[in-house]
TORPAMAR-21238 format. One line per field, with one value per atom (N, C-alpha, C): residue in three letters; atom name; x, y, z. Coordinates in steps of 0.1 Angstrom, whole numbers. Atoms other than C-alpha are relative to their C-alpha. Example, Ala and Ser with C-alpha at 12.3 -4.5 7.8 and 13.67 -1.06 7.14 Angstrom:
2
type = (ALA ALA ALA SER SER SER)
atom = (N CA C N CA C)
c1 = (9 123 9 -9 137 -8)
c2 = (-12 -45 12 -11 -11 11)
c3 = (0 78 0 0 71 8)
This chain:
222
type = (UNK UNK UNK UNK UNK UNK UNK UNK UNK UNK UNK UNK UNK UNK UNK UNK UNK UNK UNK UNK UNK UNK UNK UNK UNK UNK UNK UNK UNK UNK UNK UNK UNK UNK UNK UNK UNK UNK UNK UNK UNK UNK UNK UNK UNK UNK UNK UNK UNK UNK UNK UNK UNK UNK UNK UNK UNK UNK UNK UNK UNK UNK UNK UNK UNK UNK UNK UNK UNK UNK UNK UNK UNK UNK UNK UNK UNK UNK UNK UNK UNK UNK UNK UNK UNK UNK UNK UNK UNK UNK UNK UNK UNK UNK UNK UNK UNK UNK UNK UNK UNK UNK UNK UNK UNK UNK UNK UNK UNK UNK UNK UNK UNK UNK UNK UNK UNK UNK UNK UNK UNK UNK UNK UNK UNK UNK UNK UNK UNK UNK UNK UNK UNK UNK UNK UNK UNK UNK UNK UNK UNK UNK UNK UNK UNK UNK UNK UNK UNK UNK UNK UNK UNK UNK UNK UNK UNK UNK UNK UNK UNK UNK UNK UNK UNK UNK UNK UNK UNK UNK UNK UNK UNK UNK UNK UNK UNK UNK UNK UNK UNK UNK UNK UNK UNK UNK UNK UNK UNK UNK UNK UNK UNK UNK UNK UNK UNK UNK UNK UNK UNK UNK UNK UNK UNK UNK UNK UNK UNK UNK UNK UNK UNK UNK UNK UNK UNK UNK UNK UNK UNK UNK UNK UNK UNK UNK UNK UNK UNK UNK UNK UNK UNK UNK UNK UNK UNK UNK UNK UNK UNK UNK UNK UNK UNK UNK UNK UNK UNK UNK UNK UNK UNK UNK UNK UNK UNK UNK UNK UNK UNK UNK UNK UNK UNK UNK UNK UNK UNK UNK UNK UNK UNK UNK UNK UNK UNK UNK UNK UNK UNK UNK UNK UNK UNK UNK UNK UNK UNK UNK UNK UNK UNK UNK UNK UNK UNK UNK UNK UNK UNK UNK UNK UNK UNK UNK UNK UNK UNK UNK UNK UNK UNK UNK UNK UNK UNK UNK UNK UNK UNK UNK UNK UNK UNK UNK UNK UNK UNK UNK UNK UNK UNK UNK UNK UNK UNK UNK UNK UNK UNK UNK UNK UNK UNK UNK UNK UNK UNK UNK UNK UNK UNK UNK UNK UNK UNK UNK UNK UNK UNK UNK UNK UNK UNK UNK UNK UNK UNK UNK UNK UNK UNK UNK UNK UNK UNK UNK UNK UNK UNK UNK UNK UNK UNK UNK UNK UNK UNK UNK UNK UNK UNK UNK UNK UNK UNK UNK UNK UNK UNK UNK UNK UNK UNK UNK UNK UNK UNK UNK UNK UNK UNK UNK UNK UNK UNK UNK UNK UNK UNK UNK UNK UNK UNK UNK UNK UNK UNK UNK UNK UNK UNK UNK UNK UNK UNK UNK UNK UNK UNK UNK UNK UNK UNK UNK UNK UNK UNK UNK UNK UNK UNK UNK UNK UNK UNK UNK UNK UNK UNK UNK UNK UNK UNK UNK UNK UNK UNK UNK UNK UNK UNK UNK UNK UNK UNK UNK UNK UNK UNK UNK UNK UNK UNK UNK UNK UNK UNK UNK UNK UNK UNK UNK UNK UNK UNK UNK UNK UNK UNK UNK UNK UNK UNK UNK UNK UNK UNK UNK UNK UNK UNK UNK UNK UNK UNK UNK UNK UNK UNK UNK UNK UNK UNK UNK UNK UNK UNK UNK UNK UNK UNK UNK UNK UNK UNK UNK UNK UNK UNK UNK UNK UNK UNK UNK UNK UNK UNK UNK UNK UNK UNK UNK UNK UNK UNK UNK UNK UNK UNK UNK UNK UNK UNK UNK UNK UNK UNK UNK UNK UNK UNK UNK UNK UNK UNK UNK UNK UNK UNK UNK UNK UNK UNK UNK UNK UNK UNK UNK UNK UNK UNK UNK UNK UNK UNK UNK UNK UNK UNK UNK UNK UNK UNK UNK UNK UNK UNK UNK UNK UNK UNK UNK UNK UNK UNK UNK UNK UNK UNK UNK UNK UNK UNK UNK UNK UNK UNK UNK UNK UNK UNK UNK UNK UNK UNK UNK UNK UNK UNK UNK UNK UNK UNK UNK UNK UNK UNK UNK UNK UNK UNK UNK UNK UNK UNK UNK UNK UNK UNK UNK UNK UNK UNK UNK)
atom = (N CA C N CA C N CA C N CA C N CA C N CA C N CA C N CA C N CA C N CA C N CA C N CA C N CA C N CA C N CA C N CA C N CA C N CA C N CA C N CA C N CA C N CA C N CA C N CA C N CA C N CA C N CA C N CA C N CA C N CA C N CA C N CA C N CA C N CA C N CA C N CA C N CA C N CA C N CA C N CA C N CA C N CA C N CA C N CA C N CA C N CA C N CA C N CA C N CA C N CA C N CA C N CA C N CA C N CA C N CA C N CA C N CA C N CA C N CA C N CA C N CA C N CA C N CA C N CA C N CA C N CA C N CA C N CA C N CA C N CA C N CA C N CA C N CA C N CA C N CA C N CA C N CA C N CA C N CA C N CA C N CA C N CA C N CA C N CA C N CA C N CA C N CA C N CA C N CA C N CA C N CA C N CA C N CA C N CA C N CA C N CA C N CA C N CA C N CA C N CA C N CA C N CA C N CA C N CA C N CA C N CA C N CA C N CA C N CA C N CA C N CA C N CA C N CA C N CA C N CA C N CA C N CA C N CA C N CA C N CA C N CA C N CA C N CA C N CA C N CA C N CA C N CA C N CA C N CA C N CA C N CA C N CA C N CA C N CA C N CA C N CA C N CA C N CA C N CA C N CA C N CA C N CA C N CA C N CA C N CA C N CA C N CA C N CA C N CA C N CA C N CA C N CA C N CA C N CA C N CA C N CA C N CA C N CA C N CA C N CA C N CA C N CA C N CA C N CA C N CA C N CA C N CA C N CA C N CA C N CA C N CA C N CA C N CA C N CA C N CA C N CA C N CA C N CA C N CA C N CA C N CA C N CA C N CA C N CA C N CA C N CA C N CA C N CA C N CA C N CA C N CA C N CA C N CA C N CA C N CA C N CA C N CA C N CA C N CA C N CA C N CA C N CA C N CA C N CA C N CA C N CA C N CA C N CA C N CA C N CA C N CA C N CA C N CA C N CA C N CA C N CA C N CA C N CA C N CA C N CA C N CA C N CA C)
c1 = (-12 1355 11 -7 1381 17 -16 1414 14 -10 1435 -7 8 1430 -8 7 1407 4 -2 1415 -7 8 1396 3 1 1393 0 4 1395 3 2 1384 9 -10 1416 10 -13 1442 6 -4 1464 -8 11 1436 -14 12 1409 -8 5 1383 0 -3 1387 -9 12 1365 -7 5 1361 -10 4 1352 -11 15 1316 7 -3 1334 12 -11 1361 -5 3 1340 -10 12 1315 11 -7 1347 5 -3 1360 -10 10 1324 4 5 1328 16 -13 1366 1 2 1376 -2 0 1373 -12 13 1340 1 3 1351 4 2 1345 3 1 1354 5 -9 1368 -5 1 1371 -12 13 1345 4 -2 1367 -3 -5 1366 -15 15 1325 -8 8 1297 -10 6 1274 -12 6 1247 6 -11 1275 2 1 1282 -8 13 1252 -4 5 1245 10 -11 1277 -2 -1 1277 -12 11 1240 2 -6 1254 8 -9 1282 -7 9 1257 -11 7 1236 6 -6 1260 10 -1 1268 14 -12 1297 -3 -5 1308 5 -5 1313 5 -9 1336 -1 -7 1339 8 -10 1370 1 6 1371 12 -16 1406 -4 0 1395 7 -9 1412 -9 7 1385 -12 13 1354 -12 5 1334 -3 -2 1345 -1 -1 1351 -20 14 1312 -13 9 1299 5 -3 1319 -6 6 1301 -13 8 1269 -4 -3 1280 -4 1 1286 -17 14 1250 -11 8 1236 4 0 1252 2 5 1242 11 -13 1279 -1 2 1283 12 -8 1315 7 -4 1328 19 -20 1372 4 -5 1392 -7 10 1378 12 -8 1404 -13 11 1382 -9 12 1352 -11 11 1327 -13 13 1300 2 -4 1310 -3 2 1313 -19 18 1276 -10 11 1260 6 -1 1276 -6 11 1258 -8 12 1229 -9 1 1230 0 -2 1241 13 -10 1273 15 -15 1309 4 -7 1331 14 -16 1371 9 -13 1388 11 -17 1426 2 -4 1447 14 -9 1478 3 1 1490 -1 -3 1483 -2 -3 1489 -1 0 1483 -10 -1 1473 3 0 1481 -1 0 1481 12 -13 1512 -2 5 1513 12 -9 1532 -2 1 1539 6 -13 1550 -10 4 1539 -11 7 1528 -12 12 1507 -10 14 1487 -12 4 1483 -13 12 1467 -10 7 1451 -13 10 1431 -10 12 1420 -7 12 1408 -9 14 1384 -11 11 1372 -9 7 1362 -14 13 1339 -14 8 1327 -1 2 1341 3 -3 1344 12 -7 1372 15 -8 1404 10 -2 1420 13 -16 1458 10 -10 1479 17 -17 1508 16 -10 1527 1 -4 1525 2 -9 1545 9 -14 1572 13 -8 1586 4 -3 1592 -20 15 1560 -4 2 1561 -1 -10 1575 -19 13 1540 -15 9 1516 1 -8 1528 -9 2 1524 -14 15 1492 -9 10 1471 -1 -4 1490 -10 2 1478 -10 15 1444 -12 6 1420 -16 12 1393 3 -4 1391 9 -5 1420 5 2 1422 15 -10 1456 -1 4 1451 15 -7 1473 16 -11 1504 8 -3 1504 4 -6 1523 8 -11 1546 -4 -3 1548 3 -6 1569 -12 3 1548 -14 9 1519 5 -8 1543 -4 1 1544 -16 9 1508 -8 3 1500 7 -9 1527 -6 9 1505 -14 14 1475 -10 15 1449 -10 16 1411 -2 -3 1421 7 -9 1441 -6 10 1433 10 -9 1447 -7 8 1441 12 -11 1468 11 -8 1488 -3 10 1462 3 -1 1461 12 -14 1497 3 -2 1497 14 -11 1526 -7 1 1511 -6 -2 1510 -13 7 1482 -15 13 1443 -2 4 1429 -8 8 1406 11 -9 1437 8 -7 1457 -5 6 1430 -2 3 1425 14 -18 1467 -2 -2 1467 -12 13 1432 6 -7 1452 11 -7 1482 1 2 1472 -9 8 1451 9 -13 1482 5)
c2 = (-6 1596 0 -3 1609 -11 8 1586 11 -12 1616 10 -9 1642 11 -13 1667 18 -12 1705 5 -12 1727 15 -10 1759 6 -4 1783 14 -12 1818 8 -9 1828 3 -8 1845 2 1 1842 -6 7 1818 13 -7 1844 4 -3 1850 9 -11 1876 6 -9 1905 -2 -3 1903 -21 12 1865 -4 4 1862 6 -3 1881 -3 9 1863 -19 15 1827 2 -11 1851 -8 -1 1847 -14 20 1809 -9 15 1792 -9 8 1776 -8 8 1766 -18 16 1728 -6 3 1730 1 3 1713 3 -7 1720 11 -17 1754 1 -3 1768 15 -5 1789 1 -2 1805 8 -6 1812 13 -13 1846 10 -5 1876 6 -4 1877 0 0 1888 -15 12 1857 0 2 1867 -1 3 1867 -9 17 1834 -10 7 1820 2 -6 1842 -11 9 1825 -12 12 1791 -3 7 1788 1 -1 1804 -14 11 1778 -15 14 1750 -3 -1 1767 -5 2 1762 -17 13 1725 -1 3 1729 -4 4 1709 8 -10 1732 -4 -3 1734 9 -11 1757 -11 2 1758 6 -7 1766 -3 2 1775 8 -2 1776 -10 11 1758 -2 5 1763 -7 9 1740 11 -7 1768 6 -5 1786 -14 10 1750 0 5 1744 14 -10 1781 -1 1 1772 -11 8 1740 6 -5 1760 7 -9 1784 -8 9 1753 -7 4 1741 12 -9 1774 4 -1 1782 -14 9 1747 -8 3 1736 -18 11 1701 -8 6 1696 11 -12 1713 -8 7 1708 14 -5 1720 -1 -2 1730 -14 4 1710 -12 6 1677 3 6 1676 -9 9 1652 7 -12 1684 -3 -3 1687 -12 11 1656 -5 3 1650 7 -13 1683 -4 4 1672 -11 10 1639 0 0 1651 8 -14 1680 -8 8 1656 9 1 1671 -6 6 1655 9 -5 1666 -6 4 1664 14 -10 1678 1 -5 1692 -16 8 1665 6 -4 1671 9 -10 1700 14 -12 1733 15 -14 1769 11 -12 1805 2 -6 1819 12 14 1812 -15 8 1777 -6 11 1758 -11 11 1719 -6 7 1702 -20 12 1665 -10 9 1632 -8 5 1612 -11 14 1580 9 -1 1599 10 -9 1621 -14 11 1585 -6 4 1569 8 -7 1599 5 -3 1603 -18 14 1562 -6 -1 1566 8 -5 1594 -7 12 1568 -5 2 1554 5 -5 1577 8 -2 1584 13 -10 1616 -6 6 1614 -1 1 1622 8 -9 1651 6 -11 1681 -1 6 1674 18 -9 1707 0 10 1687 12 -6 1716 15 -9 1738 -4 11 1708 7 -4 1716 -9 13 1682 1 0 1668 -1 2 1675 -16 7 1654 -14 10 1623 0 0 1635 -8 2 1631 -10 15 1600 -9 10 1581 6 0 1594 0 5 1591 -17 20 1555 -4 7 1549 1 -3 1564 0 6 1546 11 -12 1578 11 -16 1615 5 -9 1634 11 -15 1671 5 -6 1683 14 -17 1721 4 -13 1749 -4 -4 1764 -11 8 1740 10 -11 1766 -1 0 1749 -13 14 1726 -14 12 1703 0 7 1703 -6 6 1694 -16 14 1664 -7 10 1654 -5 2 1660 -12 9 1635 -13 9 1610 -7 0 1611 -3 -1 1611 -2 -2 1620 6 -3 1626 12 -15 1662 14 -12 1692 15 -13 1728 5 -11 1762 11 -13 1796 8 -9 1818 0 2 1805 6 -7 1816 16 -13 1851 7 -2 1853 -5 1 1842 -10 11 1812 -8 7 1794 8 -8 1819 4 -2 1837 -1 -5 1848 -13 5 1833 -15 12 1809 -8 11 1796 -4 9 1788 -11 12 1766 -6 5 1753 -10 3 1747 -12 12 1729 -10 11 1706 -8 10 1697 -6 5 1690 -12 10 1670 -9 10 1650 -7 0 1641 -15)
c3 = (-4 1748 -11 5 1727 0 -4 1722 4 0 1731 10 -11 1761 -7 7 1756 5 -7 1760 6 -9 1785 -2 -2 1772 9 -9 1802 -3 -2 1805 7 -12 1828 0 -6 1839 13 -13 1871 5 -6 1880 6 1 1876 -12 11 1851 -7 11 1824 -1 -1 1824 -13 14 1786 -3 4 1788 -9 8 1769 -10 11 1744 -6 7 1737 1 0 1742 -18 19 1706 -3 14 1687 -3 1 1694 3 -6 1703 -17 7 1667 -3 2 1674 4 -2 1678 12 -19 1718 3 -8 1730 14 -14 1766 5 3 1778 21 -19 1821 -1 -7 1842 11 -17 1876 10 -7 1905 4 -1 1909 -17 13 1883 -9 1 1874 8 -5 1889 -4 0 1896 -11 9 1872 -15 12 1845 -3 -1 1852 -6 3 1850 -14 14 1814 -7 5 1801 -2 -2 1812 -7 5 1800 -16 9 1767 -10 5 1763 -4 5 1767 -9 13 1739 -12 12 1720 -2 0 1726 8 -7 1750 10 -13 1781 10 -14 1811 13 -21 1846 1 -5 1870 6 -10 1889 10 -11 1921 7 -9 1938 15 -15 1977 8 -14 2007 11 -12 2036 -8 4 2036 -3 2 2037 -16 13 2006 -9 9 1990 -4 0 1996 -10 14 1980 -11 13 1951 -9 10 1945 1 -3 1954 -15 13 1927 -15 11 1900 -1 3 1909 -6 10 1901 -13 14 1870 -9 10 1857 -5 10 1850 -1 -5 1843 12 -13 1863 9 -12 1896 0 0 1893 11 -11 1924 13 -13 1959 8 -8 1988 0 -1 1994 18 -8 2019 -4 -2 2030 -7 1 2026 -11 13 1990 -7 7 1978 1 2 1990 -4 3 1980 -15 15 1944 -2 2 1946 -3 -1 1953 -7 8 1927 -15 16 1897 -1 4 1897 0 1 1884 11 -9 1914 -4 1 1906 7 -7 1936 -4 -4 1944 3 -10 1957 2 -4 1973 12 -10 1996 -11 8 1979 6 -3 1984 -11 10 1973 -19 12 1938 -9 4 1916 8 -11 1934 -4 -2 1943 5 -5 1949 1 -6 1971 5 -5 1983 -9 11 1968 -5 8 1942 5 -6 1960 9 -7 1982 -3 12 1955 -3 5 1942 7 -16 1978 2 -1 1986 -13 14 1948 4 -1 1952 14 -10 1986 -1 4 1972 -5 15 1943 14 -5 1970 9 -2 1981 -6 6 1954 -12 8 1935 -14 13 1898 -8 7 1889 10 0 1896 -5 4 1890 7 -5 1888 2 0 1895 -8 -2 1882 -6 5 1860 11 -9 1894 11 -8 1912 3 -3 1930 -2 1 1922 -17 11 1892 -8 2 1870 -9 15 1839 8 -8 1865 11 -6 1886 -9 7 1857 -9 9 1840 11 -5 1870 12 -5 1887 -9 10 1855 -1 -4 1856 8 -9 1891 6 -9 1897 -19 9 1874 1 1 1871 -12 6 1847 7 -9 1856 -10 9 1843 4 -4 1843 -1 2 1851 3 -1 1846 -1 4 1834 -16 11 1802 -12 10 1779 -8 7 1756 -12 10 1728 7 -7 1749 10 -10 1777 -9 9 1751 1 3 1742 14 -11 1780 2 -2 1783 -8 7 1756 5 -3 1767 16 -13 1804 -5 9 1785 10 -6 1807 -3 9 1800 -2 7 1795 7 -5 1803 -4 4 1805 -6 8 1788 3 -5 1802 -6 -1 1807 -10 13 1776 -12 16 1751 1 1 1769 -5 -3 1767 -15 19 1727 3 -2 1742 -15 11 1708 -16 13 1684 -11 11 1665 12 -5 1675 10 -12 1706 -4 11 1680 -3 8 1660 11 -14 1693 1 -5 1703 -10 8 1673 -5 -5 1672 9 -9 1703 0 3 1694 -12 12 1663 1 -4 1678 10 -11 1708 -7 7 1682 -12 12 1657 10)
């Protein structure tokens, strides 16, 4: 493990996958970003599957993400992650179903916590009870999760500080990480890694989709 979070490349936009995605993963597979995702919306399923097995030709770490709310949809999303081979499944609201079809599949599972809404997704609630609610999962067994923290309604930076603090697991801070400064926070939180979608597309760090990531791998490593 890296002494410094690691970035998650993601393939998205407004929390959906990018039509062009295999061809914009051609032009940065040889960038500084070993972990490679994105979303269960946005490709067709044999896409998926082409890709993902792609990324792992090429020596990358794979997630899907999977922004559902019912048990249902949560459970074709890990479904999804078992067939395209990923090694970890991040999002999906927690279920019992889930957590044990990941078990039993060999996949990392790092639900939601909190209250969340819509997509993009919004996260609500309070600090302490992200906290409780994340180390009564440990207890059942997930591996890790998938912190919404910069689409808090609260205070974020104040969110992610002190739930990396207080939940002794991987936790992935996903989405809307788009700034220098919030890099700074994200380092200062230092959790086992954070993503970047929507920032890259949006050129928030200046210069080809390669040198971005390559930018924020050298910066969050400094």
């Amino acid at each position: 493990m890296a002494g410094y979070p690691e970035l998650v490349v993601m393939l998205t936009h407004n929390d959906r996958t990018v039509a062009d995605a295999a061809e914009i993963f051609e032009s940065c597979k040889n960038s500084k970003a070993k972990f490679w995702g994105f979303k269960e919306e946005g490709l067709a399923l044999k896409d998926m599957k082409k890709l993902f097995r792609y990324m792992k030709e090429c020596g990358k770490t794979t997630f899907l993400e999977v922004v559902a709310y019912t048990e249902a949809e949560c459970l074709e999303g890990a479904k999804m992650g078992v067939e395209c081979g990923v090694d970890y499944l991040m999002g999906t609201m927690y279920f019992d179903s889930i957590n044990e079809y990941c078990k039993a599949h060999h996949l990392k599972y790092m639900p939601f916590v909190g209250k969340i809404t819509g997509r993009p997704s919004i996260l609500e609630g309070t600090i302490e009870g992200m906290i409780d609610e994340a180390n009564n999962l440990l207890k059942k067994g997930v591996y890790g999760f998938d912190l919404l923290g910069y689409r808090y309604t609260g205070d974020a930076a104040a969110l992610n500080e002190a739930f990396v603090a207080g939940v002794d697991a991987p936790v992935c801070l996903a989405g809307s990480v788009n700034s220098y400064q919030r890099l700074d926070e994200v380092k200062r939180a230092n959790p086992w890694a954070f993503t970047i979608g929507g920032a890259f597309f949006e050129n928030q760090f200046d210069g080809t989709f390669a040198e971005q990531i390559d930018k924020v791998c050298g910066y969050i490593a400094k």
